[in-house]
FIBA-369825 format. One line per 2 residues: their letters; for each residue x, y, z of N, C-alpha, C. Coordinates in Angstrom, 2 decimals. Layout:
N
A	X:Y:Z:X:Y:Z:X:Y:Z | ...
//
This chain:
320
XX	109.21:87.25:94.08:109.02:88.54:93.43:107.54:88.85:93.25 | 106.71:87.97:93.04:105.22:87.55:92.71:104.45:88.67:93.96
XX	105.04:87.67:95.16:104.45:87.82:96.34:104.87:89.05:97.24 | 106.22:89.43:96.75:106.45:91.13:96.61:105.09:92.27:96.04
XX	105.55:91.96:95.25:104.57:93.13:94.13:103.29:92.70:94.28 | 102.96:91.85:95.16:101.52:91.98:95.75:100.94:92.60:97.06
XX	102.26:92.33:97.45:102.27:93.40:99.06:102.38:94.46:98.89 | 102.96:95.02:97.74:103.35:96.22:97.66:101.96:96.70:96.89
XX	101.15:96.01:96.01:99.72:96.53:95.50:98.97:96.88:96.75 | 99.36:95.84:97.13:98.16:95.65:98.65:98.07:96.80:99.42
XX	99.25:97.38:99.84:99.34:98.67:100.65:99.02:99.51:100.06 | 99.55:99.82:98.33:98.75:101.19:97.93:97.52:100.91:97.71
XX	96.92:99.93:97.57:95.48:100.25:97.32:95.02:100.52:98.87 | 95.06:99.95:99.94:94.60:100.09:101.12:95.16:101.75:101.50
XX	95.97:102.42:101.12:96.50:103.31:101.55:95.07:104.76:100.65 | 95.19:104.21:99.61:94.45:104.99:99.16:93.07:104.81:99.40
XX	92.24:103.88:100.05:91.17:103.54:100.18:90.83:104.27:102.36 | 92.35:104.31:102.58:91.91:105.17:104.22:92.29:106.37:103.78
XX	92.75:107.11:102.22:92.83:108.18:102.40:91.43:108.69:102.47 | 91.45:107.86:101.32:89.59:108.79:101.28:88.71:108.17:102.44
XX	88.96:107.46:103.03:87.85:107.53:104.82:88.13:108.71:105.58 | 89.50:108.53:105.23:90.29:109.80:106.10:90.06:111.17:105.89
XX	89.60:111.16:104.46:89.48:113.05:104.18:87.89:113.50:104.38 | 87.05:112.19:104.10:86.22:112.25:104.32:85.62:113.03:105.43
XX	85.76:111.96:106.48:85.92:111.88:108.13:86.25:113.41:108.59 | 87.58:113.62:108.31:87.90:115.09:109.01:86.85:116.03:108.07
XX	86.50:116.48:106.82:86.02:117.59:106.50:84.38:116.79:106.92 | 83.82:116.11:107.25:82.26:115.75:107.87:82.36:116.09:109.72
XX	83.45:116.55:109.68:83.54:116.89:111.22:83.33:118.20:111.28 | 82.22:118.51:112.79:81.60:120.34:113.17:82.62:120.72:113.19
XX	82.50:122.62:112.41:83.45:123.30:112.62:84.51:122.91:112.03 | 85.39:124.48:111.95:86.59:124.06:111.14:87.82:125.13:111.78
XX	88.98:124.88:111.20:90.25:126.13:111.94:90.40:127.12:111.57 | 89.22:127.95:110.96:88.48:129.26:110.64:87.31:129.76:111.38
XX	86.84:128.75:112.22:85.70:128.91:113.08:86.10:129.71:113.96 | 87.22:130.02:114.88:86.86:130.86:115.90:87.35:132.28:115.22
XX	87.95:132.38:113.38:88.20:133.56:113.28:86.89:134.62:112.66 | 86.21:133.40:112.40:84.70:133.98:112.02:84.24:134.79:113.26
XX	84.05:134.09:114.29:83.44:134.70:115.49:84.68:135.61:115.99 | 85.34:136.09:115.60:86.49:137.44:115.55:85.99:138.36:115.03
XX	85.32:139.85:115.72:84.95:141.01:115.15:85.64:142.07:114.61 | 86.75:141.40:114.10:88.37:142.41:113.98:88.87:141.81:113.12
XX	88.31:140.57:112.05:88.64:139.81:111.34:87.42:140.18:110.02 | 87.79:140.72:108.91:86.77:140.85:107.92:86.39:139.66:107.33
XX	85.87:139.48:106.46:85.01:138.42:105.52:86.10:138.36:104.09 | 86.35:139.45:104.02:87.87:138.72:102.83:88.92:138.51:103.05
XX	89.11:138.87:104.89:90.43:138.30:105.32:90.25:136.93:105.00 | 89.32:136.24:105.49:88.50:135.00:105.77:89.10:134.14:104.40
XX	88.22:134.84:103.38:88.07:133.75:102.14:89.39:134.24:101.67 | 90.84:135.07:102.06:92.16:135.24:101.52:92.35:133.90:101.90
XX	91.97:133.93:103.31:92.77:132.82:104.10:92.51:131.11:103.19 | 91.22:131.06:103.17:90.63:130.01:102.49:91.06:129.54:101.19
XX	91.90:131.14:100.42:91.90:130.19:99.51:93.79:130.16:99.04 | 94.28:130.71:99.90:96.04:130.29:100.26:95.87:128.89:100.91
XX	95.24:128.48:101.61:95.30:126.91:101.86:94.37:126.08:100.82 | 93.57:126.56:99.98:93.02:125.65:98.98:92.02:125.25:99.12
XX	91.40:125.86:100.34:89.61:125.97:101.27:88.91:126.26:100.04 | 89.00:127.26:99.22:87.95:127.83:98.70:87.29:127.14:97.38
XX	88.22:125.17:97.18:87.73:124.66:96.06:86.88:123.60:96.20 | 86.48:122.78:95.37:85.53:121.93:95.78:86.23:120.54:96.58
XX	85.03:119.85:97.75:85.93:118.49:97.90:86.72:118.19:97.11 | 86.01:117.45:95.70:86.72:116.30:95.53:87.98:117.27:94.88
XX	87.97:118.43:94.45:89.70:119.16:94.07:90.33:119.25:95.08 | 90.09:119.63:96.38:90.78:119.55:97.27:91.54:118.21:97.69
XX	90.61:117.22:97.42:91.26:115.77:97.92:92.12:115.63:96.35 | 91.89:115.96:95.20:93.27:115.07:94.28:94.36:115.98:94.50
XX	94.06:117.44:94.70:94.87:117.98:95.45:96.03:117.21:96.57 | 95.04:117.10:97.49:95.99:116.58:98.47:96.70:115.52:98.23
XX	95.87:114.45:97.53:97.08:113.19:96.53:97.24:113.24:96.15 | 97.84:114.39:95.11:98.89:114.56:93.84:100.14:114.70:94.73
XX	99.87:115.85:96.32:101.21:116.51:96.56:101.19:115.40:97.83 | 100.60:113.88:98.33:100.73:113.18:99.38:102.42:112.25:98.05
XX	101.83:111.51:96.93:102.26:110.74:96.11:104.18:111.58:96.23 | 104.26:112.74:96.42:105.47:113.30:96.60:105.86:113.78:98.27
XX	105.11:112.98:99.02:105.59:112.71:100.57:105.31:114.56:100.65 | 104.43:115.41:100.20:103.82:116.43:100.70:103.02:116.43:101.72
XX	102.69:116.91:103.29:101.43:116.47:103.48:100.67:117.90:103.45 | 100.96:119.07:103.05:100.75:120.03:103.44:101.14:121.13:104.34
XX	100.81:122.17:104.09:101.33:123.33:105.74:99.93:123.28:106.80 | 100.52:123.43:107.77:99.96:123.39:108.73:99.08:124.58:109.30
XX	98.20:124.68:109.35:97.31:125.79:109.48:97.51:126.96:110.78 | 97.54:125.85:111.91:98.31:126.68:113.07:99.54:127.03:113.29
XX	101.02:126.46:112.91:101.95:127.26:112.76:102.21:127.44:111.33 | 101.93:127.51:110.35:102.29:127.71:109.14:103.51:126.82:108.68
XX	103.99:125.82:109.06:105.41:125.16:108.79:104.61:123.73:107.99 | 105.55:123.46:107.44:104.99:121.80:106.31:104.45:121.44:107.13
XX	103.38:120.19:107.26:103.07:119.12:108.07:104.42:118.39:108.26 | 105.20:118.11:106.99:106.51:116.87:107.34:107.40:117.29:107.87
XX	107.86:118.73:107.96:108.58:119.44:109.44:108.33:119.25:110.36 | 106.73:119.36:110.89:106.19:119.05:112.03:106.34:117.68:111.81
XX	105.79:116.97:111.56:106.24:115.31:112.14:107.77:115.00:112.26 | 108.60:115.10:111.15:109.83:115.16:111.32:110.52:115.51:112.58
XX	109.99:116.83:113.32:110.60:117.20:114.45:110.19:116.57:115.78 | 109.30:115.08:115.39:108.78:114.88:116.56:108.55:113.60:117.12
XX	108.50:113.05:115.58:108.43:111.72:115.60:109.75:110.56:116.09 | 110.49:111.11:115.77:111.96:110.43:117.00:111.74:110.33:117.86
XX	111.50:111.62:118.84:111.22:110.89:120.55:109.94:110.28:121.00 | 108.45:109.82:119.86:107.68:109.10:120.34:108.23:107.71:119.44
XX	108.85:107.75:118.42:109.44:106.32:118.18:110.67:105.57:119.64 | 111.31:106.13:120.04:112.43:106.16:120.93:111.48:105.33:121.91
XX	110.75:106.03:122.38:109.56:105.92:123.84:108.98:104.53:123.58 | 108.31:104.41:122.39:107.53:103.58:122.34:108.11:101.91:121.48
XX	109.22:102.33:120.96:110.04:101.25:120.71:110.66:100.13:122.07 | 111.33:101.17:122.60:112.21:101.00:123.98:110.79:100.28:124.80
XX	109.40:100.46:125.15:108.46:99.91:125.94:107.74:98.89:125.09 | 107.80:98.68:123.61:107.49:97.52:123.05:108.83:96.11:123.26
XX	109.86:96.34:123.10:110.79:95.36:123.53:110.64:94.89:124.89 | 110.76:95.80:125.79:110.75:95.59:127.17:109.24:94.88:127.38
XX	108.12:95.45:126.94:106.58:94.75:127.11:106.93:93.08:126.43 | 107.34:92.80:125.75:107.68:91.55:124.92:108.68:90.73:125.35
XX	109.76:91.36:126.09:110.77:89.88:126.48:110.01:89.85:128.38 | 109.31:91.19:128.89:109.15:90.58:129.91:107.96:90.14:130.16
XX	106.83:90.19:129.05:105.45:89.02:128.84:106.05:87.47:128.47 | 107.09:87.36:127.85:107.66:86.09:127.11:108.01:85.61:128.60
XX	108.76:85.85:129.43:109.15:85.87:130.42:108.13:85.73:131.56 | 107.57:86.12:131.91:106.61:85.86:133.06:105.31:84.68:132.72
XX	104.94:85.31:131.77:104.24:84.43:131.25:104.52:82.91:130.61 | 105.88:82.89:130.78:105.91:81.07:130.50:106.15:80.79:132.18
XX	107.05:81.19:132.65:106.85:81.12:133.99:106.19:80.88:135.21 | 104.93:81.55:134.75:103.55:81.61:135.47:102.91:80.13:134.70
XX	102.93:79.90:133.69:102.60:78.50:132.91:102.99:77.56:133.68 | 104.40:77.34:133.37:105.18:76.61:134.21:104.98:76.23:135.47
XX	104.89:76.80:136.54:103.94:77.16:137.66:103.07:77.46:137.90 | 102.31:76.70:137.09:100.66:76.81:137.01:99.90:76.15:138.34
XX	98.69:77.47:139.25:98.48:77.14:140.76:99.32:77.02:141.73 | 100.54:77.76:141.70:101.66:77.62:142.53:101.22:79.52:142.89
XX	101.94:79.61:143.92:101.68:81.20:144.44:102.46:81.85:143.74 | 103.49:81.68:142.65:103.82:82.60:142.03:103.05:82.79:140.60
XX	102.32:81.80:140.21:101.75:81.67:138.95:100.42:82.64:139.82 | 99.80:82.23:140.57:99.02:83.92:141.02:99.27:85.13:141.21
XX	100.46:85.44:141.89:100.78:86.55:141.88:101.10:87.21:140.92 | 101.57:86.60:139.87:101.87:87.24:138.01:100.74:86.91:137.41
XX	99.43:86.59:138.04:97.92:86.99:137.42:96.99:87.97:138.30 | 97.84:88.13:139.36:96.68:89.52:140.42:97.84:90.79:139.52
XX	98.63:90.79:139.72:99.89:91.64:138.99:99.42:91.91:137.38 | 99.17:91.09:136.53:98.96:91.53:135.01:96.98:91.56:135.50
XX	96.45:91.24:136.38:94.64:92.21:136.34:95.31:93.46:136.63 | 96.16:93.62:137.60:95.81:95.29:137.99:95.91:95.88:136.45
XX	97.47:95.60:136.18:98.13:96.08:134.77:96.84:96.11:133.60 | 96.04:95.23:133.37:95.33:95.44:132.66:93.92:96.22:132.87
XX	93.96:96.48:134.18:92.77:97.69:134.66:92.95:98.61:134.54 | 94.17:98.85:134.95:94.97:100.20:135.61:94.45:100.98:134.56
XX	93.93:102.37:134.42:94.16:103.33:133.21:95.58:103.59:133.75 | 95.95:104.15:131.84:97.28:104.44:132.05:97.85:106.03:132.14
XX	96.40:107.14:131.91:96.56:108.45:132.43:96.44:108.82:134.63 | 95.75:107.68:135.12:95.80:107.38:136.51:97.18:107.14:137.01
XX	97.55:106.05:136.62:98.92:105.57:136.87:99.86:107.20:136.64 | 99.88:107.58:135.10:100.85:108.60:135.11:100.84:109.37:136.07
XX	99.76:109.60:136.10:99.26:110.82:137.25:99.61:110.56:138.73 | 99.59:109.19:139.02:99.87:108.72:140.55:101.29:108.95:140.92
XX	102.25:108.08:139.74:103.24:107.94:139.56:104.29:109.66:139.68 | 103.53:110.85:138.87:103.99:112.11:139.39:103.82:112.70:140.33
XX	102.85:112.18:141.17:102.19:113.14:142.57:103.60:112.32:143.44 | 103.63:111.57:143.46:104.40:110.52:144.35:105.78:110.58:144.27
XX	106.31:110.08:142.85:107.97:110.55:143.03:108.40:112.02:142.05 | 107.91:112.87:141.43:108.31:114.07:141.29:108.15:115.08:142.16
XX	106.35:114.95:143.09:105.52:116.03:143.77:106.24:116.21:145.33 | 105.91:114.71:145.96:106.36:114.50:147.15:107.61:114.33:147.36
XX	108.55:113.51:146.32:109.77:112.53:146.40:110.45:113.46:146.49 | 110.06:113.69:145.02:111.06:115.17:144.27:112.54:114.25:143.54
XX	112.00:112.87:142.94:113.19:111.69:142.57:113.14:112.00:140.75 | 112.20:111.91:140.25:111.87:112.55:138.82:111.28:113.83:138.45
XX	111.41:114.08:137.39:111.25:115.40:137.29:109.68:115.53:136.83 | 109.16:116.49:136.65:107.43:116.12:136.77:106.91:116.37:135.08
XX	108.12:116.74:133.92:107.54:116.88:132.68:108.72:117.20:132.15 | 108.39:117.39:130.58:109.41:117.60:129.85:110.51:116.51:129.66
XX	111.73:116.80:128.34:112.24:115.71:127.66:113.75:116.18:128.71 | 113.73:117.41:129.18:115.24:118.06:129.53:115.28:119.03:130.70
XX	116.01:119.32:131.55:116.37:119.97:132.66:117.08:121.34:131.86 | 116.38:122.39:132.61:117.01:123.65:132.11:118.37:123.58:131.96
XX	119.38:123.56:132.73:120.69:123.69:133.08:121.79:122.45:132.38 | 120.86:121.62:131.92:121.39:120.41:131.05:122.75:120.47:130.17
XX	123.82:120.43:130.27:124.66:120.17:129.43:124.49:119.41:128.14 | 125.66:119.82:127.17:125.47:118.78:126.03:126.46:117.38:126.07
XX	126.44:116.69:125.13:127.28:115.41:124.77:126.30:114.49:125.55 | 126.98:113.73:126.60:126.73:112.41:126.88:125.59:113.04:127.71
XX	125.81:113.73:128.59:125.34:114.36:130.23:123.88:114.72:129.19 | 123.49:114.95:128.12:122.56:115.22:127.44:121.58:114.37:127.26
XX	122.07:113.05:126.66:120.97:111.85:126.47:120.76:111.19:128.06 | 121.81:111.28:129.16:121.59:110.68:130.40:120.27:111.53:130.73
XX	120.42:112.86:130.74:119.15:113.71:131.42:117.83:113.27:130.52 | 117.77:113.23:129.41:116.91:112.68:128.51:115.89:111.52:128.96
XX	116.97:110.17:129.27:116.43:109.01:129.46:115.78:109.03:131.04 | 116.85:109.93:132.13:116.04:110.25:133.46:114.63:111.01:133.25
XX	114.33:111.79:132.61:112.93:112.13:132.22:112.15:111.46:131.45 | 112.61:110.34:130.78:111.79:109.09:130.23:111.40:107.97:131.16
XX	112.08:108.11:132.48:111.38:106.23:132.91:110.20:106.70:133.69 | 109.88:108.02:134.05:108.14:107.40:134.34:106.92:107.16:132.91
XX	107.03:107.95:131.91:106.55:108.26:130.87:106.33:106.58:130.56 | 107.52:106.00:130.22:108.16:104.47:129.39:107.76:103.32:130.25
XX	107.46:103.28:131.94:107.51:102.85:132.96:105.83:102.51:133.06 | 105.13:103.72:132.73:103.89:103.43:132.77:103.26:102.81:131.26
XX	103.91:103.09:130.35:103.58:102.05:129.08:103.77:100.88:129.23 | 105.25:100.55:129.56:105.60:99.13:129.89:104.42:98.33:130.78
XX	104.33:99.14:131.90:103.29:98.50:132.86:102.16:98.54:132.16 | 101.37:99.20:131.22:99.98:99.12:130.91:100.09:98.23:129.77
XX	101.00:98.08:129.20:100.90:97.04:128.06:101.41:94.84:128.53 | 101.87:95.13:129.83:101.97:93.86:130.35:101.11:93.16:130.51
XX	99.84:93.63:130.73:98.91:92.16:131.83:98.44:91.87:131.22 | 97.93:91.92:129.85:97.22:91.52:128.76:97.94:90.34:127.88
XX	99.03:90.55:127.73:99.94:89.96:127.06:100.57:88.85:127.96 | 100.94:89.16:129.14:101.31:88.25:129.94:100.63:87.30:129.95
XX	99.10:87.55:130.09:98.10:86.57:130.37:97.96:85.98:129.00 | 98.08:86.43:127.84:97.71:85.90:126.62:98.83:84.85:126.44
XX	100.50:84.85:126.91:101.40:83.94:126.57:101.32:82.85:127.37 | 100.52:83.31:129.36:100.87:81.93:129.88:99.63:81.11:129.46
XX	98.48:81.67:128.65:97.71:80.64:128.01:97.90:79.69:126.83 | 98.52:80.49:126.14:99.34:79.88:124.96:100.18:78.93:125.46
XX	100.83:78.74:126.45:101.79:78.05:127.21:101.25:76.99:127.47 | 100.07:76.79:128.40:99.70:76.15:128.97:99.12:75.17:127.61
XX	98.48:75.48:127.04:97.83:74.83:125.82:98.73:74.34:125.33 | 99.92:74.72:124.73:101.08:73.81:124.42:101.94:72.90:125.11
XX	101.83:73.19:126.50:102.49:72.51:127.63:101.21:70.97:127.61 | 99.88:71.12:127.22:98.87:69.86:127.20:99.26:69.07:125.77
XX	99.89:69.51:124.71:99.87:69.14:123.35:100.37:67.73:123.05 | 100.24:66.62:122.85:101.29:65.54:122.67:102.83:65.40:122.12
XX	103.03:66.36:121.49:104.47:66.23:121.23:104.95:66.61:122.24 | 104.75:67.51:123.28:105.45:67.55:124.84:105.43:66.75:125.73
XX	104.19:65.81:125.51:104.55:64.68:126.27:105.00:63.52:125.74 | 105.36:63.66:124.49:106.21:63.23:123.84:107.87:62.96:123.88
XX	107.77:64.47:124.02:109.01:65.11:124.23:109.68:64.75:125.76 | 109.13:64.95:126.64:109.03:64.39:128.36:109.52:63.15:128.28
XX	108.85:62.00:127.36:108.40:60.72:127.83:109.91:60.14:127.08 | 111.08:61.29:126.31:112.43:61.04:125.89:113.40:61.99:126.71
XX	113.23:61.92:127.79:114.24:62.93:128.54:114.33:64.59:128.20 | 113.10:64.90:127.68:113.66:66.15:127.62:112.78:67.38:127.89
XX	113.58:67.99:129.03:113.20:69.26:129.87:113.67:69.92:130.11 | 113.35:71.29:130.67:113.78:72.24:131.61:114.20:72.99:129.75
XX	115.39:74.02:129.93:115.59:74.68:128.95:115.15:74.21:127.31 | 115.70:73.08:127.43:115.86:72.18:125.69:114.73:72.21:125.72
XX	113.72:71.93:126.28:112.19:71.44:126.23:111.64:73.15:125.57 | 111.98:74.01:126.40:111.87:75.20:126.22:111.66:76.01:125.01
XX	113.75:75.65:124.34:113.93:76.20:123.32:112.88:75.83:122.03 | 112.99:74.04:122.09:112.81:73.36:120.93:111.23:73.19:121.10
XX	110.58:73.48:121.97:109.03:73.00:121.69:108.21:74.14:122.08 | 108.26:74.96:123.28:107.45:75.78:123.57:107.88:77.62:122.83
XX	109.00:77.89:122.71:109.42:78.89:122.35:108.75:78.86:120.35 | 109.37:78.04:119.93:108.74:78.27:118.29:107.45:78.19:118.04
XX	106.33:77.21:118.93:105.43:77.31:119.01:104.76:78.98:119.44 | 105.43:79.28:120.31:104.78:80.73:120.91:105.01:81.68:119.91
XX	106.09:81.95:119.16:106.31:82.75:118.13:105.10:83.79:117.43 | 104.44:82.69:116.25:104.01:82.86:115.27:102.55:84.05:115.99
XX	101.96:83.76:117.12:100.87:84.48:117.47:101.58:85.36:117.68 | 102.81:85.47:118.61:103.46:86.96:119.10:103.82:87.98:118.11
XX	104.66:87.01:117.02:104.93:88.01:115.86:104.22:88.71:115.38 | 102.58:88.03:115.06:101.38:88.97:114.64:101.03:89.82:115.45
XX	101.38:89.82:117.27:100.68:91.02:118.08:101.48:91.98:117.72 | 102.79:91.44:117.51:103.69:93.06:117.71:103.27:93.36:116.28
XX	103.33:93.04:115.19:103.23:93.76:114.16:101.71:94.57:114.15 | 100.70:93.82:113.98:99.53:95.02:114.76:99.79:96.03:115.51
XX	100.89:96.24:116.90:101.02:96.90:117.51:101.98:98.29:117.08 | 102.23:98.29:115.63:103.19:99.48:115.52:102.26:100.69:115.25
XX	100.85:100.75:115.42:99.99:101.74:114.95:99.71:102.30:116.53 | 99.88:101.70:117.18:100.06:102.25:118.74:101.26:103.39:119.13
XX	101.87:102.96:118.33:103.03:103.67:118.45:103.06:105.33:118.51 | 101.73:106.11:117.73:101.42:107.14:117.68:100.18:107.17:118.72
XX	99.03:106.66:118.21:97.70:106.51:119.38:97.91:106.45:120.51 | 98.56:105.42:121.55:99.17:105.17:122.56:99.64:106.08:123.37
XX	100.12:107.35:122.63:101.11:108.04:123.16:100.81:109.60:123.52 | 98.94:109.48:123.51:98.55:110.72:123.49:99.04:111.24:124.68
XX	98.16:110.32:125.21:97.50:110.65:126.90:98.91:111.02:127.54 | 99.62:109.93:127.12:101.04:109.86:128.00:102.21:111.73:127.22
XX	102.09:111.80:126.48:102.83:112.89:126.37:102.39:113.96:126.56 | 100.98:114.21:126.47:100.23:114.85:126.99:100.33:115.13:128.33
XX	100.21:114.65:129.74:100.04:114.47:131.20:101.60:114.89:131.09 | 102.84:114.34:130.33:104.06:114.44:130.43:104.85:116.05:129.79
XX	104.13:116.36:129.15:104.60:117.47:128.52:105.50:117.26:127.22 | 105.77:115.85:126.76:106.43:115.63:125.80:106.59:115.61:124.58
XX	107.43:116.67:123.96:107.03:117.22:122.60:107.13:116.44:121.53 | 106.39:115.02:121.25:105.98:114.05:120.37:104.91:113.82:119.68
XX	104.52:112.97:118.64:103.35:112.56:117.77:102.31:112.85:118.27 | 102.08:111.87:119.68:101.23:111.97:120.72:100.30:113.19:120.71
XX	101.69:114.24:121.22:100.83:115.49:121.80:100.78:116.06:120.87 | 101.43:116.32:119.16:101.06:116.89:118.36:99.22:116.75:117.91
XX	99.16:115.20:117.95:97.91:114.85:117.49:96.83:115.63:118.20 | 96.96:115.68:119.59:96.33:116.04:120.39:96.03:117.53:120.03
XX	96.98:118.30:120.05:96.85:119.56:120.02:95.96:120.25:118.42 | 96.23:119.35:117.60:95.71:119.70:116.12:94.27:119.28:115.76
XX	93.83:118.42:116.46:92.43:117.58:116.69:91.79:118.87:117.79 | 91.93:119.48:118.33:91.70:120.68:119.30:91.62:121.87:118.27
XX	92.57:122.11:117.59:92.63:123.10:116.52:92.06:123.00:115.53 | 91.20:121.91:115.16:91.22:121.29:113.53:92.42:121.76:112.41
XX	93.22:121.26:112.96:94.51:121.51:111.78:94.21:120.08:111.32 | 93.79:120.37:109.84:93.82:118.96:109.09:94.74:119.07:108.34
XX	95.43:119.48:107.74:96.67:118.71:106.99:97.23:118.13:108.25 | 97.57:117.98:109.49:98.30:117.58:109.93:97.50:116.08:110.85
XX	96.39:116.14:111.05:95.93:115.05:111.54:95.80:114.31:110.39 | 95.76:114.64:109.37:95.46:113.99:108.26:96.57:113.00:107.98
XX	98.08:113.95:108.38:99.19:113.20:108.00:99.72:112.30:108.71 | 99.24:112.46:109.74:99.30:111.61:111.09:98.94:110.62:111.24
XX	97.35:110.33:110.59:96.39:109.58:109.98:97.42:108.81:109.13 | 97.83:109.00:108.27:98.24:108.37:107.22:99.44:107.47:107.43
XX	100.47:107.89:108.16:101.27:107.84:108.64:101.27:106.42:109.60 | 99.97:106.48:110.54:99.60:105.83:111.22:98.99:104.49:110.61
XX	98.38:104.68:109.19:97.94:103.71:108.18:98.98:102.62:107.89 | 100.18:103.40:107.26:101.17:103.11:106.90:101.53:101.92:107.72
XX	101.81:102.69:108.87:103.17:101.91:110.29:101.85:100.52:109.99 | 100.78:100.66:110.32:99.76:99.37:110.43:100.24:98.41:109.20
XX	100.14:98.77:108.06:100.26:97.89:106.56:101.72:97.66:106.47 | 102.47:98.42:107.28:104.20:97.90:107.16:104.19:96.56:107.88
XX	103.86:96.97:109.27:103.93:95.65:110.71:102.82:94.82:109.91 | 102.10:94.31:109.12:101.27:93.14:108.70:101.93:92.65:107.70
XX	102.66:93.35:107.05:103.87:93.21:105.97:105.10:91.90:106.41 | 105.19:92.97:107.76:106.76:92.39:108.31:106.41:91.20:109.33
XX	105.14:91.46:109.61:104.59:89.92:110.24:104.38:89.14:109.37 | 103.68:89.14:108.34:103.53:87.88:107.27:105.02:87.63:106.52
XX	106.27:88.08:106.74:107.46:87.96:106.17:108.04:86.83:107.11 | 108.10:87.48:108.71:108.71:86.71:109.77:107.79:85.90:110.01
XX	106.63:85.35:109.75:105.63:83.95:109.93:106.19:83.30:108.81 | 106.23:83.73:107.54:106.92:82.71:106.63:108.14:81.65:106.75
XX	109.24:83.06:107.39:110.54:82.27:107.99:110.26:81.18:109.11 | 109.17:81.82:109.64:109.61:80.88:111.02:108.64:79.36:110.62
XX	107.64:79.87:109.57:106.82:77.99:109.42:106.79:78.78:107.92 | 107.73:77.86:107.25:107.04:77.58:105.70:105.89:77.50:105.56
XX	104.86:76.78:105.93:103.56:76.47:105.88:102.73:77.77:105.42 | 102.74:78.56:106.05:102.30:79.87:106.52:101.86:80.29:105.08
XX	102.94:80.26:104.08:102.52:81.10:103.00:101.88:80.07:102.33 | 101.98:78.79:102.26:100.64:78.16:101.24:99.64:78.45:101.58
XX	99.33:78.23:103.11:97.92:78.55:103.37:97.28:79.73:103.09 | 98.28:80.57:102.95:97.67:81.97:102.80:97.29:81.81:101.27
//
């Protein structure tokens, strides 16, 4: 319970310590989402400061910021300057299909790095243990707006096998025939995450591998009959754990960042391209909430990694 209610301090104080980087940051940034109505000759000077002060422009920083954390503390994030709708409408309506996307290519990035990468260990200087290290360099060179881009000239442009954007086909039926068309306009989008998030990771597990494959309790383990799977389960798999658990939990703040470029190039109406489009606009309540949001997912996954390191080695929490 101790060690509860310390995690749980831990995040609000950190939460409140990137708000204020965060509000900072955006209002120290040129220009604002009144700037191009200033340079509007059809726009008066008290349209201006009406406008300024229905969104709460017209008070000082620091009222504006307890402002904004009186009505954040009640999951407010604000209206949105360019369409006028809450910020949490707008995320609400959007954040499903970049969770969907980027969930579905974190599993798949993780059982098939676990996977190749003990493999390639295993077969360490054998031609397949190279070819799943020329394979995870490209992956880790590759940009992943190139790839998208290759990937549509080739099978939407030329093929004509995927469709070149968007979540849905005009003519789309509903029920089942609905999520099938869905997921067919997701595997290049999901296809090129998967691939850009492999070679890094791949290469990071068959090192981990290999280092544990030198350790004495494996040749320990060897020198009593035991290999091939059992060797697997019981010595190299729990060992590999504890680092993996910490990548993925770091990795849930990707989950929004990650997903610019790609929904962007894709047309896909998610986090991603919201961010994108509001950082263009300076709509700050909404990058702001995005921001925060994005804070969050980070201090949850360090949460839920130091929970699942506990389970998996007692140890874990004395040392801490």
């Amino acid at each position: 319970m101790k060690l509860a209610l310390q995690k749980i301090a831990y995040v609000v104080l950190m939460l409140f310590i990137i708000a204020i980087i965060s509000f900072g940051a955006i209002h120290l940034a040129p220009n604002s989402f009144f700037a191009s109505g200033e340079l509007n000759p059809n726009i008066t000077p008290e349209s201006l400061e009406q406008l300024k002060k229905i969104y709460g422009l017209d008070q000082s920083l620091m009222m504006q910021f307890f402002s904004w954390l009186k009505a954040l503390l009640h999951l407010d994030f604000g209206i949105s300057f360019a369409s006028g709708k809450t910020v949490r409408d707008e995320i609400l309506s959007r954040i499903s299909i970049t969770l969907v996307m980027n969930i579905i290519s974190m599993v798949l990035v993780f059982v098939l790095s676990l996977y190749f990468g003990i493999k390639a260990a295993l077969n360490q200087e054998k031609n397949y243990d190279k070819a799943i290290k020329q394979v995870s360099l490209i992956s880790y060179a590759m940009p992943s707006f190139y790839l998208a881009l290759l990937l549509v000239i080739v099978f939407s442009v030329h093929w004509k096998i995927f469709p070149i954007s968007g979540l849905h086909s005009s003519e789309v039926a509903g029920g089942f025939s609905y999520y099938l068309d869905m997921a067919w306009h997701l595997i290049l989008p999901v296809f090129v995450m998967v691939f850009g998030g492999l070679g890094s990771l791949i290469l990071y597990v068959r090192s981990l591998t290999l280092n544990i494959l030198k350790s004495d309790y494996i040749f320990f383990a060897r020198s009593r009959g035991i290999k091939g799977r059992e060797l697997l389960r019981r010595f190299i798999l729990p060992n590999l754990s504890p680092p993996l658990v910490t990548i993925l939990g770091l990795s849930l703040p990707g989950l929004i960042g990650g997903s610019v470029i790609l929904e962007s190039i894709f047309a896909i109406n998610g986090m991603g391209l919201l961010f994108y489009q509001s950082a263009l606009s300076r709509d700050y309540p909404v990058i702001m909430g995005i921001l925060i949001i994005s804070s969050f997912l980070t201090l949850i996954g360090n949460m839920i990694a130091d929970v699942v390191l506990t389970k998996l080695n007692p140890h874990f929490k004395r040392r801490r």
